[in-house]
N, C-alpha and C positions, 0 to 999 in steps of 0.2 A: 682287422676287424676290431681288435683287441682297443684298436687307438682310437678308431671312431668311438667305442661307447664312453672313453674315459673322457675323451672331448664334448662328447654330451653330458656325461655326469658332470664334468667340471662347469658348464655353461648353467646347466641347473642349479648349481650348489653357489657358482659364484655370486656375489652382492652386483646389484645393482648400482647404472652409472645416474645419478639422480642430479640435477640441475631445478635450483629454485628461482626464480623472479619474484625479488621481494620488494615490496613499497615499504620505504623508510619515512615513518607515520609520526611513532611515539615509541615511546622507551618499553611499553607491554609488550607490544607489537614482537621489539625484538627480542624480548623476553619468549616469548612461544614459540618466535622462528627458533631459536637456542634451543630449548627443549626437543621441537620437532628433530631436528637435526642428530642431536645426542641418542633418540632414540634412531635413529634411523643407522646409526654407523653403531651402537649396538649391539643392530641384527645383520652387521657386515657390510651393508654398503654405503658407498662413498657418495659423497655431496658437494657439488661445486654450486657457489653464490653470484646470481645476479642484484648490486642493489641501485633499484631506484631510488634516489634518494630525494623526498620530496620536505622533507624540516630537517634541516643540515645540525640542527641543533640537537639530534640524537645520536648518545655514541652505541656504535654497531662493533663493537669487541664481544666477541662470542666465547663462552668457554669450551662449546664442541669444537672439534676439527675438519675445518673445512680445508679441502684441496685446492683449488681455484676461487678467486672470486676477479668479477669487475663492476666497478660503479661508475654511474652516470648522476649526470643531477642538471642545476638550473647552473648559471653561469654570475648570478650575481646573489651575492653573500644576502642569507635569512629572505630571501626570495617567498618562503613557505609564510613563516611568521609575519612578514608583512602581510600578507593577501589571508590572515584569518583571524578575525580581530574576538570572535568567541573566543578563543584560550587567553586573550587579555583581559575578555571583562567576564569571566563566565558565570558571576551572580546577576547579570542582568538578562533577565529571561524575555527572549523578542515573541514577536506575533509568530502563529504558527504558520511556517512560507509555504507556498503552494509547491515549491520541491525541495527535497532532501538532498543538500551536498551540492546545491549547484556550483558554489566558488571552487567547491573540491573538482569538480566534472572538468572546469576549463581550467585549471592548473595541472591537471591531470592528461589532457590531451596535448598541452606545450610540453611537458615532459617525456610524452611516449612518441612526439616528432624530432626530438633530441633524441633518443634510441633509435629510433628507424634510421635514421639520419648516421649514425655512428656505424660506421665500416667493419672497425675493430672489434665491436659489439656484437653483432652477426659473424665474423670471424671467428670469436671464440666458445659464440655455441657451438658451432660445424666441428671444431676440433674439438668437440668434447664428447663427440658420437652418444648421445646420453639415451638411455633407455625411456626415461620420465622425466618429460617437465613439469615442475609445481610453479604455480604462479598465483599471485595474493590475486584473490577477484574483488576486488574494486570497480577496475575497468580492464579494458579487453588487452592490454600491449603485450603483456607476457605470453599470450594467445597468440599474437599476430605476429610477434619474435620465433617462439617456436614454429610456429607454421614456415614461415621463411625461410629457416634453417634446418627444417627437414628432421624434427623433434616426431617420433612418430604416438606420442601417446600424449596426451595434454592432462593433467589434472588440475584442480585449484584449492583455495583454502582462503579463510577470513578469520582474522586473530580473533573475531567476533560475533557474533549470534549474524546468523542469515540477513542480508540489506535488502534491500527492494528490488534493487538490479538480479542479484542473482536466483530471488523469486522471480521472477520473468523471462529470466533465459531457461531456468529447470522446468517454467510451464505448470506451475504450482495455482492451484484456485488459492484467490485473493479477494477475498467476496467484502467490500467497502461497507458491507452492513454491518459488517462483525470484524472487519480487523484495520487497524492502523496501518503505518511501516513500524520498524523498529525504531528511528528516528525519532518519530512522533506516535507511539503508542495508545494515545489516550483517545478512548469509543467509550462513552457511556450510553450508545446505543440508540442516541436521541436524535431526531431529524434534520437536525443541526451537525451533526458530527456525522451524520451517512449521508448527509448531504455532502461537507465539504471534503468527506476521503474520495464521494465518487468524483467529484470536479477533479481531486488530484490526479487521480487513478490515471483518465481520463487525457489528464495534461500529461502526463509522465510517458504514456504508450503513446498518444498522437501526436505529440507537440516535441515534448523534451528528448523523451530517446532517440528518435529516428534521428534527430537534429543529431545527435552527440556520436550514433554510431557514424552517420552521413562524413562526420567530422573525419573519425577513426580512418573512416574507407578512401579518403581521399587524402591522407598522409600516406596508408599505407601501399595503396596503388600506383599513387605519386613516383615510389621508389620502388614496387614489385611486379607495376604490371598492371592495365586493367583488370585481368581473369585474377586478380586476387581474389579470395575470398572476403565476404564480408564478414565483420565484426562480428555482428548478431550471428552468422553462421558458425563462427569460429565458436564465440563465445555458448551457444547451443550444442555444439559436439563437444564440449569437454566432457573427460569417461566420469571422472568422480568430482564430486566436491566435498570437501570437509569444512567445516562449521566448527569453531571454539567455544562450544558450547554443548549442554548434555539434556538427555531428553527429560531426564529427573526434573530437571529448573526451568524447563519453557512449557509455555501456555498449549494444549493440544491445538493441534493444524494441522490440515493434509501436507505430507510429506511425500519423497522419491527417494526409487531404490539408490538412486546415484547419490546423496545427499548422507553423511557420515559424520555423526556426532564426534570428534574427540577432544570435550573441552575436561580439563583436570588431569588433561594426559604429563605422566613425568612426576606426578606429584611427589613431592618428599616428605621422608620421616621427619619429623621435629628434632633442631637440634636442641641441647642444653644450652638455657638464658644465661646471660652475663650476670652476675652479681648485683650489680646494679635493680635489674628488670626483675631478678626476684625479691631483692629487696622492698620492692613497691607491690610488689604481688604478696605478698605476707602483708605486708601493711595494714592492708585493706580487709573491711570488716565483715561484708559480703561480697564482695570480691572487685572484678576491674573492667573498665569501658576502655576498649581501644578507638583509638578516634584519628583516621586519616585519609587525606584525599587524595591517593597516591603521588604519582610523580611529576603528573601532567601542573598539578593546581597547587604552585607554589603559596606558604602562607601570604606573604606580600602580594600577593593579588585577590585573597579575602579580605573586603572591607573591613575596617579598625571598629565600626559601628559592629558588626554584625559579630565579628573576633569576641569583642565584650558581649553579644548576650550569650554566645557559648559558653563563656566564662562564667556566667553571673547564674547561666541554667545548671553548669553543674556545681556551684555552690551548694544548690539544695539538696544535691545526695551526698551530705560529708560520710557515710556510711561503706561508700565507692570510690575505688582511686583512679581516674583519666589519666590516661596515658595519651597526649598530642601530640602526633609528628608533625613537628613546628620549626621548620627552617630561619635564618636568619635571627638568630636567637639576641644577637650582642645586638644588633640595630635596631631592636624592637622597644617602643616604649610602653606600650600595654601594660597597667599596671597589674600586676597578681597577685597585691594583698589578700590574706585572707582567703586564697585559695588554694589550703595546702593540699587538700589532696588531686589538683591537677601537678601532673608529672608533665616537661616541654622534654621533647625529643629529637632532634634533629634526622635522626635516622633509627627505625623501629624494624627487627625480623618479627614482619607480616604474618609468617605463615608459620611462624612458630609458637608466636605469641596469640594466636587463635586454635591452637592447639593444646593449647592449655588451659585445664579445666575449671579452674581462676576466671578467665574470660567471661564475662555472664552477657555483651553485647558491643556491636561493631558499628561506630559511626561513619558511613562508608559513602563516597558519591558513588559507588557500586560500577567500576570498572568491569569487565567479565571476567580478568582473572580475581580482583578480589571477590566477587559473585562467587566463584567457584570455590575459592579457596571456606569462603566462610558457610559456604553449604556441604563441601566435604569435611568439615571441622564442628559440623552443628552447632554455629553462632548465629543467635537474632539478630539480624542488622536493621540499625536507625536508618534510611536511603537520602540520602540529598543529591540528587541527579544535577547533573550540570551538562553536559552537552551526549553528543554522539550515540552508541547505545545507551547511555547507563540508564534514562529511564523504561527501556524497556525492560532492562535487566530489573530493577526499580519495582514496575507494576508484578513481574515474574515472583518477585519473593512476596509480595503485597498478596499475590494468588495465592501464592502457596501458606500463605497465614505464617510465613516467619519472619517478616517483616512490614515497618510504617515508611511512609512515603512522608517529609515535610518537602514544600516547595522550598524551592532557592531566595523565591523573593518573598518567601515568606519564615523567614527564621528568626521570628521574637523568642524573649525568653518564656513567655507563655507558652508558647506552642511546642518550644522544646521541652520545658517542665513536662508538660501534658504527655510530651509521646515519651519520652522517656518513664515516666512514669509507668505509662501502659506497659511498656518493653521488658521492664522488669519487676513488675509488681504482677501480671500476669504469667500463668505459665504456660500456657499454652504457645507461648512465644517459642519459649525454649523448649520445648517437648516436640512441636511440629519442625524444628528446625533439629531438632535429634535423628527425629524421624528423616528427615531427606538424607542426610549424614550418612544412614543404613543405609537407606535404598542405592545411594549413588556407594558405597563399598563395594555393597553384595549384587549389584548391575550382573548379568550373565557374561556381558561381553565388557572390559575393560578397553578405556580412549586409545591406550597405549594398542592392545594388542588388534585394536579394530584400523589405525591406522597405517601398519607397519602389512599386515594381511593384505588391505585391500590397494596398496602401493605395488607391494609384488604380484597382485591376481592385475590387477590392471596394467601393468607394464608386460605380464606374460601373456595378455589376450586383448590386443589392440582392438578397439573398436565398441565398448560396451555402452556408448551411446547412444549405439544401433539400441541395441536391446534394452534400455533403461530410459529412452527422452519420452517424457509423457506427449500427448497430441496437443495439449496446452503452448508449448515452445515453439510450435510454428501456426501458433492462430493469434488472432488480435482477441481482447476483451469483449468486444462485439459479436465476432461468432464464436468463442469460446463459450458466454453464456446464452447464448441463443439469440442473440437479437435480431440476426435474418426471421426468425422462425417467428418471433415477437410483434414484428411488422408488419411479417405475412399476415398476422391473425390478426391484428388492427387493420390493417384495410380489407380483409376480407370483412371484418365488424362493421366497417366505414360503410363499405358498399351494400351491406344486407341492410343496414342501420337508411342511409341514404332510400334504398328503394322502399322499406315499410314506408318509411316519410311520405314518399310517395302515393306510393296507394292508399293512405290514408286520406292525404290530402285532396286525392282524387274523388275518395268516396264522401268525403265531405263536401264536396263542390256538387255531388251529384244528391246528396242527401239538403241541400238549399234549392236545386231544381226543380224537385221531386215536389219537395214543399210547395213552394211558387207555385207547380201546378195544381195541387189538393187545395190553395185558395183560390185558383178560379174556378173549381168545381164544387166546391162552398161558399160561393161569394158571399160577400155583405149585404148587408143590405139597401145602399146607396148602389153600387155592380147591379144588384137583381135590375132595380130598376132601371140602369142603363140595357142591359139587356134583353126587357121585355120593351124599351122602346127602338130597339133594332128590330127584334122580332116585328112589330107595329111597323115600320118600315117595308119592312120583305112585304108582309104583307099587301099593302097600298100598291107596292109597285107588281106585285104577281095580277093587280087588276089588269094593268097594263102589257099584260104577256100576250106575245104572237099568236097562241094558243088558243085564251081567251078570243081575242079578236075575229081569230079564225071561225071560233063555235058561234059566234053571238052572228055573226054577219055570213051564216054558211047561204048556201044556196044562192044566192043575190051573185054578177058577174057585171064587170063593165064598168059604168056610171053608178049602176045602184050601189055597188059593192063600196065603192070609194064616199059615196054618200053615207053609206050605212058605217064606214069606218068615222066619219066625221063625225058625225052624232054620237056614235059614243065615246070619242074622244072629248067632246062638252059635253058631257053628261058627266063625266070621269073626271074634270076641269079640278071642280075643289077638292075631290081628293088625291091629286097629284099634287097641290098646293100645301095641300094639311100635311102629305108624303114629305116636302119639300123642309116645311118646318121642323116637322119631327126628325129629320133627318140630321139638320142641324142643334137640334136641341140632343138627342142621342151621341153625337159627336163631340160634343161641352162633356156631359155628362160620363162619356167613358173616359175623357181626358184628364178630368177632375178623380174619378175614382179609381184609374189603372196607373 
């Protein structure tokens, strides 16, 4: 008995066997996987790595310890880089497309039929008996892996604020009046922009996904079986999702109990600056602008035009020292007379150097970890968005009054003068960006310990997307917001609408009748007179009645009778003749006036 409890206690207390499936994106990406990981072996349990690798041109060296890993990918070198030409030009800002990620969606499905497809691959989930799968939700393959392999608890996660996809599968109201995607964030609320988010909406549930899971389900059935599950199904019972991102810095929006904030999770103390870094930090007269695009946006792929008005804008505050992580430093001809107080950087700590109270503001294309980083460090950030989240990250801080928005194609030095200017010549910048600082310290529940919790409640009680899927996840946008119900009550309108028509028009047809009749019972006075010459008519010929004949000529029988009717028939002569004419004169005369 003694052995049975110690074999439950030990079951209880042991760590969990955790297996990730991760999309190899960008170098942030696997900056958070790292993080997630180190916190999770922590609190004792083990993690084994699946990576997809979809941009070969990121390196995936972790400093947590991972037990297992295996990777898949494309078969022919920068396969990813070819097929996305945003991260080569990404100051040139296109029309806004009517979907989000579409080249991402079909590179996305030739890689997860490369997985399904791989033997070995599904082999070494099976021998990993894992308690939790975590899987990047992008798209569904780490779903339809683990399902396969007989993974009994599924979770997910996005290096990045909520996508559109996974509002859809959680079954979240998405009301096109009032909100963008994250992608394309921008509703000034005007008939024009609730116009074209519903057309997206629209496209995206009727058109694009079914097509994309349609995709999914016949790779994966291909090689599991008709009775697979579908995508959309798979992807609707996942128990949790997490979000790299915190509820401090996003815009309110109906949310799900399934859905878990842990963006800023891991964060670190500040270490000590090199020498250097504080040398430029004394320097400076009110203090220092950090200024970087992180990893993804090499300086050689910002235009030499646009390089020079950054240059030329922060001439005007000699008062402040720039500090530019600025690659490629020896091949560069830019000239940088006379701008001594830009500092060129090759390689800057981020999150140290926003840590320090010298920092007065961040020139940032707003990644989500730097989002984070400069909202747990309460720095103003300048935003220049350039693809994927960061303008929504972007408008996020715009909301929350600690930060300016300049567009991409629009960075003169005007305009940088201008917002710069605002950023720190105002203080409300920096006071509202203090303010969030606090609120995300003093949060009740910290990223770290909300994600490591609900890892272990969700792997110790399978199933909690029984209890957590809103009714949204299994309805379309159409009866989700009523639109049976909408239709109903327009043709019922139609048809009440329709019959008043009706009897209106009916009663109008009978109110011209009516009339018509009230003018021959008022006639004119051309009518009267056809009238009193019918009358004259009746008359004449009433001489001529059987009647008559019979009174005038009583008594008489035989010859006399027939005598006696002749006679008054020529007596009667002219005015059966004057009858005659009047007959036809009254016959003119009603034809003419009726």
């Amino acid at each position: 008995m003694r052995l049975v409890w110690l074999i439950v206690c030990l079951k209880l207390t042991a760590g969990l066997n955790v297996l990730f499936h991760a999309s190899v994106i960008g170098q942030s990406h696997i900056s958070f996987l790292d993080t997630a990981v180190n916190v999770l072996a922590k609190y004792g349990h083990s993690v084994d790595m699946i990576f997809a690798v979809y941009n070969d041109m990121v390196d995936i060296r972790f400093t947590a310890s991972i037990r297992r890993n295996y990777t898949y990918g494309y078969s022919e070198k920068h396969y990813w880089k070819n097929r996305t030409p945003h991260l080569a030009n990404p100051f040139i800002k296109p029309p806004r497309p009517l979907i989000d990620l579409k080249g991402f969606d079909l590179l996305a499905i030739e890689l997860c039929k490369i997985g399904i497809n791989d033997g070995n691959l599904l082999e070494f989930i099976k021998e990993g008996h894992y308690d939790i799968g975590i899987t990047n939700d992008y798209e569904p393959c780490g779903t339809i892996l683990f399902k396969a392999a007989g993974v009994p608890v599924v979770a997910s996660y996005v290096p990045t604020p909520l996508f559109f996809s996974q509002v859809v599968s959680a079954g979240l109201p998405m009301p096109t009046s009032v909100y963008g995607t994250t992608l394309y964030p921008e509703h000034d609320g005007s008939m024009y922009d609730k116009t074209f988010h519903l057309i997206r909406s629209a496209y995206f549930h009727y058109v694009w996904y079914p097509f994309i899971l349609k995709s999914y389900d016949q790779a994966s059935r291909a090689k599991f079986g008709h009775d697979f599950p579908s995508a959309e199904e798979l992807e609707r019972n996942i128990d949790i999702v997490f979000a790299n991102s915190n509820e401090i810095i996003e815009q309110p929006r109906p949310i799900s109990h399934k859905i878990k904030y842990i963006g800023g999770m891991g964060v670190k103390k500040a270490k000590p600056l090199s020498n250097q870094l504080v040398a430029i930090l004394e320097s400076s007269q009110k203090g220092v602008v950090l200024f970087s695009f992180g990893t993804q946006v090499r300086t050689t792929a910002i235009p030499v035009e646009i390089r020079k008005n950054f240059l030329e804008a922060f001439k005007h505050f000699p008062e402040y020292a720039f500090i530019w992580k600025y690659d490629n430093l020896t091949e560069d001809a830019l000239d940088f007379g006379g701008a001594e107080n830009v500092h060129r950087l090759e390689w800057l700590p981020q999150t140290d150097l926003l840590k320090d109270h010298r920092v007065k503001l961040f020139i940032s294309h707003m990644g989500m970890n730097s989002f984070l980083e400069t909202s747990e460090s309460g720095v103003p950030v300048l935003s220049i968005p350039l693809f994927i989240d960061q303008q929504h990250n972007s408008q996020n801080a715009a909301f929350l009054e600690m930060g300016l928005i300049v567009n991409r194609n629009e960075i003169t030095v005007e305009n940088l003068v201008k917002t710069l200017k605002k950023l720190l010549g105002e203080r409300k910048y920096g006071q509202n960006a203090a303010k969030i600082a606090k609120l995300i310290r003093n949060k009740p529940e910290q990223p770290e310990e909300v994600f490591v919790k609900w890892i272990e409640f969700a792997a110790n009680h399978p199933g909690l997307h029984k209890i957590f899927n809103l009714p949204g996840a299994e309805m379309g946008p159409f009866l989700y917001y009523s639109g049976d119900v909408i239709v109903f009550i327009l043709l019922i309108n139609f048809i009440v609408g329709i019959t008043i028509f009706t009897i209106f028009a009916i009663f109008c047809l009978l109110l011209t009748v009516f009339a018509d009749v009230d003018e021959l019972i008022d006639p004119t006075d051309g009518q009267r007179n056809a009238y009193e010459s019918i009358r004259k008519l009746k008359k004449c010929l009433d001489k001529v009645d059987r009647k008559r004949v019979q009174r005038v000529c009583e008594g008489k029988k035989g010859v006399e009778r027939d005598k006696c009717v002749l006679m008054y028939t020529h007596q009667i002569m002219p005015t059966l003749k004057e009858c005659v004419e009047n007959t036809k004169s009254a016959a003119r005369r009603v034809h003419t006036e009726l």
